[in-house]
N, C-alpha and C positions, 0 to 999 in steps of 0.2 A: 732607106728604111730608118724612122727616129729608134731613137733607144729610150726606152723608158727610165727617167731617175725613179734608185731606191728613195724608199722614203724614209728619215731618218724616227728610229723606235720615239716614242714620245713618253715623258714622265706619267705615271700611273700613280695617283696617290688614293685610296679607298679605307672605308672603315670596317673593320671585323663588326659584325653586327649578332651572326650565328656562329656556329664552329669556334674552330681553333684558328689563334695567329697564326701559327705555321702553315697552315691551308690556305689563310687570305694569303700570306707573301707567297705562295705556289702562285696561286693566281693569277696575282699581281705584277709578279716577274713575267708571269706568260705571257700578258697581256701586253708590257711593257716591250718583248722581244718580239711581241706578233707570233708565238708559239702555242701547241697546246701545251699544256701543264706533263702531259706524260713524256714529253720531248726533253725537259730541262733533266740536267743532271740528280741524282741524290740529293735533296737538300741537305742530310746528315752528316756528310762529308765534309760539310762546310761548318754547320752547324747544328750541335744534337734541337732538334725541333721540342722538344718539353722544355728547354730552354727559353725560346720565343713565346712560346705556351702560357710560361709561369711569369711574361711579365706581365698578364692583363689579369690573371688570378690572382688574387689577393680580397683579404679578408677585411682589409681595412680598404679607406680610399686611397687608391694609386696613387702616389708624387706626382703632380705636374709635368715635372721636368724627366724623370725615366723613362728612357730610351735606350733601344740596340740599334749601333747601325755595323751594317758587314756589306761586304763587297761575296757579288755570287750570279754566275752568270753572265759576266761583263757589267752588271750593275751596281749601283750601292743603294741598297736597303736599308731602312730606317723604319724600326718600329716602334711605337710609343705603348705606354703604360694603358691609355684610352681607346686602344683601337688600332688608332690611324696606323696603317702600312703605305709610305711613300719610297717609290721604284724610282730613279733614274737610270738607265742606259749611260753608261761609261761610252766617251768617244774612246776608237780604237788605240789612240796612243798613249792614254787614264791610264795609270798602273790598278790594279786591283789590290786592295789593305785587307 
């Protein structure tokens, strides 16, 4: 009998277009671990989500350069001021920051 290899999670990077940041990185993450989104932990625990929220709200134009990243879910996450939520999958021996 063969055995099937896993397949290793792949990088998910997507742009907040409707909604909230915190909702794309739910996503994102999901999608990134081949989960659904009601499966992943709390995001709060890790971090308060109006946090992520208020880096794309802004009344002026966004910095360029402004970003969060955090480790969550075995991933590290990286959000930008514009949008973009890009996921990586932490290999299992990656410490989480």
């Amino acid at each position: 009998m063969e055995s099937q290899a896993t397949l290793a999670p792949e990088p998910v990077t997507t742009v907040c277009r409707d909604g909230s940041l915190s909702t794309t990185v739910v996503e994102a993450v999901a999608a990134a671990k081949g989960l659904d989104p009601l499966d992943l932990s709390p995001l709060y625990r890790v971090l308060d989500p109006d946090v992520i929220d208020a880096i794309g709200e802004t009344t002026t134009v966004p910095a360029p350069g402004l970003e969060l990243a955090f480790s969550w879910e075995g991933c590290r996450v990286c959000v930008r001021a514009d949008g973009e939520v890009a996921v990586t999958p932490l290999d299992d021996d990656e410490p989480e920051r």
